[in-house]
C-alpha positions as CSV (number, residue, x, y, z in Angstrom):
1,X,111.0,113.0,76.2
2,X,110.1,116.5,75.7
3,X,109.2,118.4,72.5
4,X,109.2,122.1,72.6
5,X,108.7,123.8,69.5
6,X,108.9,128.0,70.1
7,X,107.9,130.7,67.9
8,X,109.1,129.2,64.6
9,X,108.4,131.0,61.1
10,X,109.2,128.7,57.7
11,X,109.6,130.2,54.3
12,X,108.8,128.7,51.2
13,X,111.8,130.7,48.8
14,X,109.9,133.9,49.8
15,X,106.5,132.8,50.9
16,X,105.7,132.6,54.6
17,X,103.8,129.0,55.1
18,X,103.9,129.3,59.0
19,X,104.3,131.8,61.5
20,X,105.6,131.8,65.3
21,X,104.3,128.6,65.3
22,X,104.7,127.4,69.1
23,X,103.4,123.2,70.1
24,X,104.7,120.9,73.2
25,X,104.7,117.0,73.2
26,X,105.3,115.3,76.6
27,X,106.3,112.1,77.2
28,X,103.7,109.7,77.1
29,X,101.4,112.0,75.1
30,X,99.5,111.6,71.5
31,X,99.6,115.3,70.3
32,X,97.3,116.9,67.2
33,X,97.4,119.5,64.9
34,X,94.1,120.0,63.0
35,X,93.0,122.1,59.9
36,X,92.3,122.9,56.4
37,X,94.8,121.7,53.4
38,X,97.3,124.1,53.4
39,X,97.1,125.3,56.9
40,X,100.8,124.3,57.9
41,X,100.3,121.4,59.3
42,X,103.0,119.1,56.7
43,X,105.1,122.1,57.2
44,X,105.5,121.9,60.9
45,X,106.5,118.5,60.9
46,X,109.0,119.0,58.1
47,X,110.7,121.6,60.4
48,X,110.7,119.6,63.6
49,X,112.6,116.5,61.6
50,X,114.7,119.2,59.8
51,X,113.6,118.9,56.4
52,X,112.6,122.4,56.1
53,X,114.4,124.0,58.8
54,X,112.9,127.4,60.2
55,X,114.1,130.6,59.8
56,X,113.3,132.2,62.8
57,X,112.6,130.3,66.1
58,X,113.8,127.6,68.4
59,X,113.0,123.7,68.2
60,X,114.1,121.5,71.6
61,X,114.0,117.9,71.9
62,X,114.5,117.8,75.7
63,X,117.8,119.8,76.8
64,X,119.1,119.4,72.9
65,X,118.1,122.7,70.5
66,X,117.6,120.5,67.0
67,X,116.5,123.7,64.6
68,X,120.0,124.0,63.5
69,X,120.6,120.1,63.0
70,X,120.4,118.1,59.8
71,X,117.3,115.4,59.4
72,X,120.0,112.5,60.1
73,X,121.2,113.6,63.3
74,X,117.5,114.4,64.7
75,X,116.6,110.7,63.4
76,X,119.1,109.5,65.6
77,X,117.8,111.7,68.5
78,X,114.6,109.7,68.6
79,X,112.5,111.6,66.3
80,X,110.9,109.6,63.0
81,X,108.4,110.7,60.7
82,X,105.9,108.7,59.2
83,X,105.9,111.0,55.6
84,X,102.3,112.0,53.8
85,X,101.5,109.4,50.8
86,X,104.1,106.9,52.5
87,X,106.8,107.4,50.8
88,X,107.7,104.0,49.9
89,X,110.6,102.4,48.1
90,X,108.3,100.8,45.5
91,X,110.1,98.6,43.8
92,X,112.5,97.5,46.6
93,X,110.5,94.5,49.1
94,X,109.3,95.0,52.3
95,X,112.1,93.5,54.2
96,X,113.8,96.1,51.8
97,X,112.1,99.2,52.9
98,X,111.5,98.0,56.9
99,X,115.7,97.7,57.0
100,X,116.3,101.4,55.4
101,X,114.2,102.4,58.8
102,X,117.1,101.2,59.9
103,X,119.6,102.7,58.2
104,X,121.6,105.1,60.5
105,X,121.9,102.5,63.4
106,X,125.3,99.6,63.7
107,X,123.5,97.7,66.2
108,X,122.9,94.7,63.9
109,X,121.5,92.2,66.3
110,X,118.7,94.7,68.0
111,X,118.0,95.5,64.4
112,X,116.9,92.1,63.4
113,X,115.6,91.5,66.5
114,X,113.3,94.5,65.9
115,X,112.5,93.2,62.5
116,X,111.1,90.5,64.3
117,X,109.1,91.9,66.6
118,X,107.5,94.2,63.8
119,X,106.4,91.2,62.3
120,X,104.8,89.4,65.3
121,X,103.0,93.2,65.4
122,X,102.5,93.1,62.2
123,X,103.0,89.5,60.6
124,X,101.1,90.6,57.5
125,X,104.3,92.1,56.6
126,X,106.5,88.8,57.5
127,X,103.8,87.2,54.9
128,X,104.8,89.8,52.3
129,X,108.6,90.1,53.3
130,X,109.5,89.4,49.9
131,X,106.6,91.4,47.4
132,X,107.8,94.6,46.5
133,X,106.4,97.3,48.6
134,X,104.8,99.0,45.1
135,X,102.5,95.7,45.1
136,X,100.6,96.1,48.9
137,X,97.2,97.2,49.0
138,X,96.9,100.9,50.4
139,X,96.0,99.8,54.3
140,X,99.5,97.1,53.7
141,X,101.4,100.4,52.4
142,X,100.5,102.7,55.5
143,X,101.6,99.6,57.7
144,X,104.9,99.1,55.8
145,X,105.3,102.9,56.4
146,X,104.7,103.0,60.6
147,X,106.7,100.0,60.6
148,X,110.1,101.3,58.8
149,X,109.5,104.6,60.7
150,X,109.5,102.2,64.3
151,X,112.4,100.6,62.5
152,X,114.5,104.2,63.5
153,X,113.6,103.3,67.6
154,X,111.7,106.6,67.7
155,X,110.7,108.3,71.3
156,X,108.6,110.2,69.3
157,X,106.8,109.8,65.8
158,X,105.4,111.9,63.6
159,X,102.9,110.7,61.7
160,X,101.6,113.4,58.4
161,X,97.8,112.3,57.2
162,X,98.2,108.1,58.3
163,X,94.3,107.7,57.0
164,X,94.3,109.5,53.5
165,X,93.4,107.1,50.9
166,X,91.8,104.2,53.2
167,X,88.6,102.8,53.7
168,X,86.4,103.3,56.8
169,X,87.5,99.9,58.0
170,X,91.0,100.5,58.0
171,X,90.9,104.2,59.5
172,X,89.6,101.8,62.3
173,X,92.1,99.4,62.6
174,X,94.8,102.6,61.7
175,X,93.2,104.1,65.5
176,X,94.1,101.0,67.1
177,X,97.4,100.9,65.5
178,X,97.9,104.3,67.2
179,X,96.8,103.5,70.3
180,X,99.3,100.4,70.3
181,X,102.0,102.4,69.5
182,X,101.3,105.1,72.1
183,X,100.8,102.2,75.1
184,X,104.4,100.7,74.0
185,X,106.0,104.0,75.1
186,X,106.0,106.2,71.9
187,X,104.7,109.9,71.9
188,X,103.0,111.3,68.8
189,X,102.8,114.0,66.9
190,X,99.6,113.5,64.8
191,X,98.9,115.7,61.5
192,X,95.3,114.4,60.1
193,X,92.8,115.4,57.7
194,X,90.1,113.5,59.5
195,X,89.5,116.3,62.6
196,X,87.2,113.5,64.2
197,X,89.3,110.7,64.4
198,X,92.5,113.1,65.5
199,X,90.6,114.3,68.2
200,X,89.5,111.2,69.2
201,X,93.1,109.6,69.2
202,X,95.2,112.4,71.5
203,X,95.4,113.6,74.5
204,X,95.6,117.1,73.0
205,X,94.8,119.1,69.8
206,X,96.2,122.5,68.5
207,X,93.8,124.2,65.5
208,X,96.1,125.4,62.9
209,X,94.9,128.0,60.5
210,X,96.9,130.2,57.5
211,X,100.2,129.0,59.2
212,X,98.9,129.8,62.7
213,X,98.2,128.1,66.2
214,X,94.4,129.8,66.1
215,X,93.2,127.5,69.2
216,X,94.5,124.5,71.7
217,X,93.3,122.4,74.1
218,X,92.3,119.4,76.0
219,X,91.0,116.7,72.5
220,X,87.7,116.2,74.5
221,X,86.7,119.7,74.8
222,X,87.9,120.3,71.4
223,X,85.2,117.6,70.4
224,X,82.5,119.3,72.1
225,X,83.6,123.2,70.8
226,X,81.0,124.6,68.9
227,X,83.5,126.7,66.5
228,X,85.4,122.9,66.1
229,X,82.6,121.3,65.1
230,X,81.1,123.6,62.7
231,X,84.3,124.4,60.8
232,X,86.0,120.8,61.2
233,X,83.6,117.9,62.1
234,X,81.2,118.4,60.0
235,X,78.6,118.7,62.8
């Protein structure tokens, strides 16, 4: 699995929100983009799964150009996205919601035989099958999100801001999450608020900044970069 994002400009009606934006995932890789609300970072990953395609550039998913194609057939490619705020079915259960993950594959059997292995991974969501998604606790809610994104048999995920809204504990166990996923085989496209953890996570980091690639590079050295730390890491 190769990602190649080239050059690619996204409007907003008539407002540029990024421009010649250029990123590469490899296989096997957990990827970053770091930077300020507003940067570009949501934006990016709303082109590469088609939801706001670009108007100038190229997008490549290994010999297949997917720019042009609709969010559906880039799902089916291997590419889920793990949305910003969740993006829940509320009121519908967690069985509910894992199973619309689901929704563009016919394989029946391998589909509830996934189901089950997301809840040996996960068997707080086998305890919940049944609650309406609306009723989890925020760190149960970013689960039930990776888990119906999984649910899609992704080669690569993208996952917007996973950690917004939870508690120090649970960015924790969110790492290790991340970590799990990427050891199972799944590349990552990160987008996160919180530069530390990010960095800490991938393998490599690109600094976006008013809709730009400003800086890229190896996470470590990122960590240790003097401009990195003063702007993003609080250091």
């Amino acid at each position: 699995m190769e990602l190649k994002v080239k050059d690619i400009t996204v409007y907003y009606d008539k407002i540029r929100a990024i421009g010649d934006i250029s990123l590469e995932v490899s296989e096997g890789e957990i990827v970053s983009m770091i930077g300020a609300n507003g940067a570009g970072k949501t934006t990016t990953l709303r082109a590469i799964s088609g939801l706001n395609p670009p108007a100038s550039g190229e997008i490549w998913l290994d010999d297949t150009r997917i720019d042009r194609m609709k969010p559906p057939q880039i799902v089916k490619l291997g590419i889920s996205q793990v949305k910003e705020g969740r993006g829940l079915f509320p009121n519908m259960t967690v069985m509910e919601n894992l199973l619309m993950g689901a929704y563009l594959r016919r394989d029946k059997n391998e589909v509830l035989s996934d189901l089950e292995e997301i809840y040996e991974h996960y068997p707080v969501l086998k305890e919940r099958s049944k609650q309406a998604a609306g009723s989890l606790s925020g760190g149960e809610q970013q689960m039930l999100a990776i888990a119906r994104a999984l649910m899609a048999k992704p080669r690569l995920l993208l996952m917007d801001e996973p950690s917004t809204g939870l508690s120090p504990k649970l960015v924790g166990e969110l790492g290790e999450v991340v970590k799990n996923l990427n050891q199972r085989g799944i590349s990552i496209l990160l987008v996160e608020q919180n530069s530390v953890l990010a960095l800490s996570l991938s393998h490599r980091a690109y600094v976006i900044e008013t809709g730009g690639i400003v800086l890229e590079g190896k996470s470590a050295e990122l960590l240790n970069n003097d401009q990195i730390r003063a702007a993003y890491l609080g250091r």
